[in-house]
C-alpha positions as CSV (number, residue, x, y, z in Angstrom):
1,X,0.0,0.0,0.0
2,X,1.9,3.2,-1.0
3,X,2.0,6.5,1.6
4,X,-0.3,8.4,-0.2
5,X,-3.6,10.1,1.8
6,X,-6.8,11.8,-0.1
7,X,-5.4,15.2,2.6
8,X,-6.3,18.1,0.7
9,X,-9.0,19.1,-2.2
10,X,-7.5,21.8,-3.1
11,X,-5.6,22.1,-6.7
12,X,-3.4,24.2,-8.7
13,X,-4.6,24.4,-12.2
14,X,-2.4,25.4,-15.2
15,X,-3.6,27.4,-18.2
16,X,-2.4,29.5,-20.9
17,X,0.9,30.3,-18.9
18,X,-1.4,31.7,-15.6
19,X,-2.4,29.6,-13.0
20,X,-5.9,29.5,-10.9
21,X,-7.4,26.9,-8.1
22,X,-9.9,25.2,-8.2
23,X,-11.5,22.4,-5.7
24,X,-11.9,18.4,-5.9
25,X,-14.9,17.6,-4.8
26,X,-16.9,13.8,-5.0
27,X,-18.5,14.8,-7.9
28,X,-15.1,16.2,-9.9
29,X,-13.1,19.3,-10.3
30,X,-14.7,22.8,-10.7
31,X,-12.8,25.6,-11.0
32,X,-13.7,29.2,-12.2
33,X,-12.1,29.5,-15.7
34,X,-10.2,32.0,-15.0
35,X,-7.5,31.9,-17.5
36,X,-9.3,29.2,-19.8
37,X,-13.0,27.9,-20.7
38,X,-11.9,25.6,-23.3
39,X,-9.3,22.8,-24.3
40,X,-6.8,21.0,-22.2
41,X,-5.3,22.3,-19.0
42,X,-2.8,21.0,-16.4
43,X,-3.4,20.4,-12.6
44,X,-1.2,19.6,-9.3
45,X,-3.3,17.5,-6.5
46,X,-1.7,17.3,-3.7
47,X,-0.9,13.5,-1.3
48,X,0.1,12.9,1.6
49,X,3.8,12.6,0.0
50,X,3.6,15.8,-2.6
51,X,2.4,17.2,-5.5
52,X,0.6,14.9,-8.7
53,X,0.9,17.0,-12.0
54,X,-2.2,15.7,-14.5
55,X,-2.9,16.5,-17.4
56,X,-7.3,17.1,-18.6
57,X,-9.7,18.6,-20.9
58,X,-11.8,21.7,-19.3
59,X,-15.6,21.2,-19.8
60,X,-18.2,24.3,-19.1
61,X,-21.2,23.6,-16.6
62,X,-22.8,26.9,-16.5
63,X,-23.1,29.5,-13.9
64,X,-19.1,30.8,-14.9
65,X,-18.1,27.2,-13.6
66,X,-15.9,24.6,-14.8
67,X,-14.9,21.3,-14.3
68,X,-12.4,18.8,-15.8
69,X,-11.7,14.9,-14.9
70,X,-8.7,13.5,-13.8
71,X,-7.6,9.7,-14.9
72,X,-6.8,9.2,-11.2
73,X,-8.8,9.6,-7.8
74,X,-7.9,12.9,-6.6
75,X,-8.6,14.1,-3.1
76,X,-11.9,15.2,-2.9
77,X,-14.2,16.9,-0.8
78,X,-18.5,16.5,-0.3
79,X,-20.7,19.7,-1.2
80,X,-23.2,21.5,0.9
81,X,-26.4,22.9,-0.3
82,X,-27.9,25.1,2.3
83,X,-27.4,29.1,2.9
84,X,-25.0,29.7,5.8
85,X,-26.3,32.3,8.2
86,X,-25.2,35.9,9.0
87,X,-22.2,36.4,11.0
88,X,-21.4,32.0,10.8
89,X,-17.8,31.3,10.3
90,X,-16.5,29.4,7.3
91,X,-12.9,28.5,6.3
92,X,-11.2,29.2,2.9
93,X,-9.0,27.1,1.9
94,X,-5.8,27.9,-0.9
95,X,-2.4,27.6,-2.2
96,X,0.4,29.9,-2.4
97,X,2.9,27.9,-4.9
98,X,3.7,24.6,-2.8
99,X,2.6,25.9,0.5
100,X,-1.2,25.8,1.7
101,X,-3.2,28.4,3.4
102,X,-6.5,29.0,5.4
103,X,-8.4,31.6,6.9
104,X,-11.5,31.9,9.0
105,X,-14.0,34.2,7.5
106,X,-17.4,35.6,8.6
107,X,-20.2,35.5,6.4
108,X,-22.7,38.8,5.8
109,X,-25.3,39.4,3.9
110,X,-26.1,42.6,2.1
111,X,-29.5,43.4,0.6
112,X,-27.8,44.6,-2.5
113,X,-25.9,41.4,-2.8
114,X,-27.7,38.1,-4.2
115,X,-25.4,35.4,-2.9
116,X,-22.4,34.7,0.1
117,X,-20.3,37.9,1.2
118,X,-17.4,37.3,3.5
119,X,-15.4,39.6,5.9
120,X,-11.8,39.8,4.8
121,X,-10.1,38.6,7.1
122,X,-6.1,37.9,7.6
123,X,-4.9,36.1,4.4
124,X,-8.4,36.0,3.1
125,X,-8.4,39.5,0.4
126,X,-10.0,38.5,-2.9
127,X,-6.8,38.9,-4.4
128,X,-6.7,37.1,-8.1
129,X,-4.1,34.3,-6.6
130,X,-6.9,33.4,-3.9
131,X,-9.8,33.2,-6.9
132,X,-10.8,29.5,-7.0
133,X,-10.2,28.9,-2.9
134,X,-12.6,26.7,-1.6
135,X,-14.8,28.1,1.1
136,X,-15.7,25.6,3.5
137,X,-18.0,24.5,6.4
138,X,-17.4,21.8,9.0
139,X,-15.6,22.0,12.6
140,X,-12.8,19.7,11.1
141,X,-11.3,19.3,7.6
142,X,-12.3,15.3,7.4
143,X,-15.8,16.9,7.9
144,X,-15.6,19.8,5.6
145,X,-18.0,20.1,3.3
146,X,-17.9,23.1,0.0
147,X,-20.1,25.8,0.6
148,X,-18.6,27.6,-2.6
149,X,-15.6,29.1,-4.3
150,X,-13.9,32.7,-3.9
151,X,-14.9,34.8,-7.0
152,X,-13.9,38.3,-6.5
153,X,-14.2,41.4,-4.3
154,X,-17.1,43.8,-4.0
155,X,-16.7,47.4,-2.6
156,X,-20.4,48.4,-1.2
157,X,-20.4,52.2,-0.2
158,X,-23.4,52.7,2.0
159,X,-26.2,55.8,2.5
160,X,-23.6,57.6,4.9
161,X,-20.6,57.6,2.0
162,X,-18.6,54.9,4.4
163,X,-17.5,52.1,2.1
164,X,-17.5,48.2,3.1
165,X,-15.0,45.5,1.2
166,X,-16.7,42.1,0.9
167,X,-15.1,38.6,-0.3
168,X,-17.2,37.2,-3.4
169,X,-18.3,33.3,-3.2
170,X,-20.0,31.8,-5.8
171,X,-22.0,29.3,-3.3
172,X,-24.9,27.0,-4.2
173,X,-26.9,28.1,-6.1
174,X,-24.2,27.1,-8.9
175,X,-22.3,24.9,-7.7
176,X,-25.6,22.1,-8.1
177,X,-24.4,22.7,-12.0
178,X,-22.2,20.0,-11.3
179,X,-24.0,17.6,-9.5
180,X,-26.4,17.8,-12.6
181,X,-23.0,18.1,-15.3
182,X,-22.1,14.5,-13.9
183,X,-25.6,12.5,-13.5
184,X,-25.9,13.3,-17.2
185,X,-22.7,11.1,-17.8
186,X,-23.7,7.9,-19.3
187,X,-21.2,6.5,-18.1
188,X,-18.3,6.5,-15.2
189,X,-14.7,6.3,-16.4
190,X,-12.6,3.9,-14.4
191,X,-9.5,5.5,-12.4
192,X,-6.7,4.8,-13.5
193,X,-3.9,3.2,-10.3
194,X,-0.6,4.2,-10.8
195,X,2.8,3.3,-9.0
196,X,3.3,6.8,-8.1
197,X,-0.6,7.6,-6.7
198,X,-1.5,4.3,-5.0
């Protein structure tokens, strides 16, 4: 049995000379397109013993998703479908390069907004290496589940002039695109075991 352990769902994907993350989750890879919405791209999971580089084809879902499949079992991650509450606390989860990150956040709502709004927080700044970060809820990370992915920044300048900057997360009510993108598979491809990702 090789040393290997499904320990982070996080990935590193590799387009058109830029890079982006993206999330593996039980029902594939989504990712945000960043840099591509078409053709083949590469992407580093991440073992217990290091990096994988794989090579895949991106496929759209809708919703300004993506998602792309892997020959082997990556780590992977269940979603979650409900609305988290005002003022809960979520954790992002990145990738700087080889190193991870995360970040506790606070979740607002905003009648203006239609969708999740974090707090930055530490780390967490809606800068364009963090697009793609998987935002998270769940005490521990064997019982995270993905609320959604970091898509931007919104400055929100209220009646009194005073502005507030929010964390974008594009949360449910896309990411069910691919749930539905994979039950219209006719059919599952088999993983592929390898030496060097047992």
């Amino acid at each position: 049995m090789g040393t290997e352990k499904l320990v982070d769902p996080t990935l590193v994907i590799y387009s058109n000379g830029e890079t982006e993350l993206g999330v593996s989750t039980e029902y594939g890879v989504v990712f945000l397109g960043k840099h591509a919405q078409g053709g083949e791209v590469d992407l580093s999971a991440w073992f217990g013993d290091g990096p994988s580089l794989e090579s895949t084809v991106i496929e759209p879902i809708g919703g300004g998703l993506y998602t792309a499949e892997a020959d082997i079992r990556l780590p992977s991650v269940p979603l979650v479908f409900h609305q988290p509450a005002h003022r809960e606390i979520v954790t992002v989860l990145g990738r700087a390069g080889t190193s991870a990150w995360s970040e506790e956040a606070e979740v607002r709502r905003d009648p203006r907004v239609d969708g999740i709004l974090l707090r930055p927080s530490g780390r967490l700044t809606g800068a364009p290496d963090q697009l793609g970060a998987g935002v998270y809820v769940g005490e521990e990370i064997q019982d995270y589940r993905l609320l959604g992915l970091v898509s931007g920044r919104i400055r929100i300048t209220g009646s009194n002039g005073a502005s507030i900057d929010y964390i974008t997360v594009i949360g449910p009510q896309d990411l069910w695109r691919l749930v539905s993108h994979r039950r219209d598979h006719s059919h599952k491809r088999r993983w592929v075991y390898r030496e060097d990702v047992l």
